[in-house]
N, C-alpha and C positions, 0 to 999 in steps of 0.2 A: 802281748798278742796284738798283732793288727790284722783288724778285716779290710780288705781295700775293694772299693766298689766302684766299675767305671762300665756302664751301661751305654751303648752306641746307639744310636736312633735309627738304625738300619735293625731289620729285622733279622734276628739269627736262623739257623740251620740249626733242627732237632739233629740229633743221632742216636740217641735212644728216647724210647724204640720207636725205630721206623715203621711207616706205613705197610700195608700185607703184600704190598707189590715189591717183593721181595727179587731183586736179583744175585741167585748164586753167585756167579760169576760174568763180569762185565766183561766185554767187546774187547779185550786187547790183547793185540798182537803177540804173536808166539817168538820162541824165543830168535827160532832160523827166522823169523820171518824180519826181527830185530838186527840181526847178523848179518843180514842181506840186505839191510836198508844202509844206504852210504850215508856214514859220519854228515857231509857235508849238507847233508839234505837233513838235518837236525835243525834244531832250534837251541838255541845256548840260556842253559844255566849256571849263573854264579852260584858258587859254594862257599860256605862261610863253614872250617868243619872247628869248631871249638871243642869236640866230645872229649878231649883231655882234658879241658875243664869243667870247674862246676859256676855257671853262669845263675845271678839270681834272675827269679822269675821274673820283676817288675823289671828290669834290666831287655830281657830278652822280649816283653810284650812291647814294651815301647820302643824297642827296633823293630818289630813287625810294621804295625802302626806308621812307622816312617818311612819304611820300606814302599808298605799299601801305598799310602799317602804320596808318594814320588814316582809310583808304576801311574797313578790316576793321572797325575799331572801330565806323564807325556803320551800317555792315551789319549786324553785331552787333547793336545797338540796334534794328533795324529802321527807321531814318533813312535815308533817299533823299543818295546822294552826287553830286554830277558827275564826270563823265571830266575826265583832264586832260592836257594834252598840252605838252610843252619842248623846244623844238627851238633846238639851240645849235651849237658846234663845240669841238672839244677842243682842248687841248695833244695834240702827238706821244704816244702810248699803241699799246700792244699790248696784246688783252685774250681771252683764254680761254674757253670754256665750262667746263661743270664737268666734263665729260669728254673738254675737249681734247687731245691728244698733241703730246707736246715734237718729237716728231719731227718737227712740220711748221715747227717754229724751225731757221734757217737759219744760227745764229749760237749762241755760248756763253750760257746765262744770266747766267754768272756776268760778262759784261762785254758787255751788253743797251745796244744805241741809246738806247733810252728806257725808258721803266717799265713793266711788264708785271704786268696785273692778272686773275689765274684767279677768274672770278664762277659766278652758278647759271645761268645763260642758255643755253640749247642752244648747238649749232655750235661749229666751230673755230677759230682764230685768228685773227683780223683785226685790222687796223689802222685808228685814227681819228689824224687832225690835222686844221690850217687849210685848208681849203677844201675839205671836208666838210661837210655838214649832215646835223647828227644829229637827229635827229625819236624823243622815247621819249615814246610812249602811256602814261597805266597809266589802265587803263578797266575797267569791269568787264561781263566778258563776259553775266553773265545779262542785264544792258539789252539787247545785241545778237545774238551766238548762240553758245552753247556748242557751240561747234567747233572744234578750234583749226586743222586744216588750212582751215577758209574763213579764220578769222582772220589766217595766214601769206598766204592768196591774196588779204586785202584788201589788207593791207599791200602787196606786189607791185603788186593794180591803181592804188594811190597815187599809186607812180611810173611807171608806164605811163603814164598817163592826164597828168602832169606833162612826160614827156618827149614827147608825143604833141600836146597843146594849147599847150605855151608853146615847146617848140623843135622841132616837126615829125619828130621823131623816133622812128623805129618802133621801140620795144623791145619785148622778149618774154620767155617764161618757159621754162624747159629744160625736159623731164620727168624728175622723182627728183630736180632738184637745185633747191635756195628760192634766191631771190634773182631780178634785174631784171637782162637781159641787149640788147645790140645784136650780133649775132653770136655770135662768140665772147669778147668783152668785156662782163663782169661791174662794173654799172655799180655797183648798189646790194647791201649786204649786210643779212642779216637776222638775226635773234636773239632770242629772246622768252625771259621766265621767267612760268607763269602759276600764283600761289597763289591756289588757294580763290576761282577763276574770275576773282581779277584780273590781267592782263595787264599785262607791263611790260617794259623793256628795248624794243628795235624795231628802227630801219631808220639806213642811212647810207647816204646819196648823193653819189659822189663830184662836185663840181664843178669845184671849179677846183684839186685835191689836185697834190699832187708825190705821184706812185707809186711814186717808186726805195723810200720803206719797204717797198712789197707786195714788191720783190724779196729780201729778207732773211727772208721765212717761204714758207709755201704756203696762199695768201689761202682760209681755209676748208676747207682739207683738199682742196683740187681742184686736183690737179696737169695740165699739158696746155692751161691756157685762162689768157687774160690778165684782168686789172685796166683796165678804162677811165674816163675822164670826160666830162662834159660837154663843158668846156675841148676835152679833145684831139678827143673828134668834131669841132668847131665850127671848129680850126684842120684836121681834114684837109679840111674845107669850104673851107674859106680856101686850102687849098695845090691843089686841083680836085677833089677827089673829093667829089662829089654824095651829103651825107646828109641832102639835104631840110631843112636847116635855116635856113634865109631869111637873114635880114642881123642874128643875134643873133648869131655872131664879132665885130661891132664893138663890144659890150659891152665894160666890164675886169670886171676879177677879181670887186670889189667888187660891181659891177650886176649879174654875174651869179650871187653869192649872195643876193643880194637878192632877185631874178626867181624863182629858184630857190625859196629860202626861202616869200615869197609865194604861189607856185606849188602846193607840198605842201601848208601849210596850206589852203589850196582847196578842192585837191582829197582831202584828208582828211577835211575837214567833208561834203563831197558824197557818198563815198563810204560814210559811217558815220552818216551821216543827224543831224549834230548842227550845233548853235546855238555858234560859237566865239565866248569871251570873254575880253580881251585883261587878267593881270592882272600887276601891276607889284607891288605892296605888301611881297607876303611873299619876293620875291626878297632883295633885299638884305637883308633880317633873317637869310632861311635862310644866305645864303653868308658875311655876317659870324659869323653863332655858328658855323657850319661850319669856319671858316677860325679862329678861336680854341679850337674844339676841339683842331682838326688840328693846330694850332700846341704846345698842351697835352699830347697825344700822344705828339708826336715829342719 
């Protein structure tokens, strides 16, 4: 087991639970109103889409990190950066806020299912693996709006608007508590860190995940309510209970992080009014000198 602890001297972002000033739903743009804004009047986003692979977490934090750390630098400068966005899936990880509580670990650390990483990110403990898609923005907020509760309430209409258009699925938002719900099942989790107005860390959607790890902690500090997916709505479709989702149960696994995948990217770009741009190049560079760091390291 390892616990890996790297605490930022920048103050985090709670997200659970938020304060009572609660917004349903934030200020953004409909979808015609999206449709009818010309491409060119966007702002461009780089997209990193690894969601066919499974990236490890230390891997993928310490590209954010670099990412942050290179958007500051030409902010600094007064140089125009893009947002940019990496949506991947992990290895099996449990990962921390900075002011998580061990308490909601269900198990000894000192003999931990998989690797557990305490970061600067608001919220409590949650779980990523395979058949998740993880989506981490780091954007900067003064292009869009320095706010950070519509910020959490974009992120949210993300996946709404995803389970809503591609699987007919009404989710919805709790009041006081972040994240992407279908009842009482807690589909997507959320997590932000934001320095010096740029935003990073994000959202997980479970899709086609094995959830027996949620049962080993208490999935964000919220005892009382369960963990769901895509997958298992889709199959209680399939077993007769009516949630509206057509004939996408016949998907596999594969098609339906794919669907998925595609899906967010979307409706991300729609949501946050930008120009997505697919880039390949600096991937494999980052996660080779990554991976012989890491190698050097240990």
């Amino acid at each position: 087991m390892v616990f890996v602890s790297e605490i930022s001297s920048f103050g985090s972002i709670p997200t659970w639970p938020i304060n009572n000033h609660y917004a349903p739903s934030p200020k953004i743009v409909s979808r015609n109103q999206v449709y009818n804004h010309r491409a060119s009047d966007r702002r461009t986003c780089e997209l990193f889409d690894l969601s066919k692979e499974l990236v490890s977490y230390r891997t993928a934090w310490n590209w954010q990190k670099e990412i942050v750390k290179e958007k500051k630098a030409l902010i600094e400068k007064n140089v125009e950066c893009p947002d940019t966005l990496i949506v991947l899936q992990h290895h099996p990880v449990y990962t921390l806020g900075t002011g998580s509580s061990l308490d909601f670990l269900n198990f000894n650390i000192q003999n931990a299912p998989f690797e557990i990483f305490r970061t600067e990110r608001g919220g409590e403990v949650t779980y990523h693996g395979p058949g998740q898609v993880v989506m981490y923005p780091i954007i900067n907020l003064r292009n869009h709006k320095m706010d950070l509760h519509w910020y959490l309430r974009a992120l949210e209409e993300v996946v709404i608007r995803v389970l809503s258009s591609t699987f007919s699925i009404q989710a919805s938002r709790i009041e006081g508590l972040t994240g992407v719900w279908v009842g009482d099942l807690k589909l997507a989790a959320i997590g932000i860190k934001v320095n010096q107005w740029i935003a990073y860390h994000g959202l997980a959607l479970n899709v086609t995940t094995d959830l027996t790890p949620f049962d080993w902690i208490v999935p964000c500090g919220i005892k009382n309510r369960r963990v769901g997916s895509i997958k298992g709505l889709l199959q209680e479709l399939q077993s007769g209970i009516d949630c509206g989702s057509g004939d996408m149960h016949q998907f596999d696994d594969l098609e339906l992080i794919d669907i998925s995948c595609k899906s967010l990217i979307r409706e991300f770009s729609e949501v946050f009014q930008l120009n997505v741009c697919h880039k390949t190049s600096s991937i494999v560079e980052f996660l080779d000198n990554t991976t012989i760091k890491s190698l050097r390291d240990d």
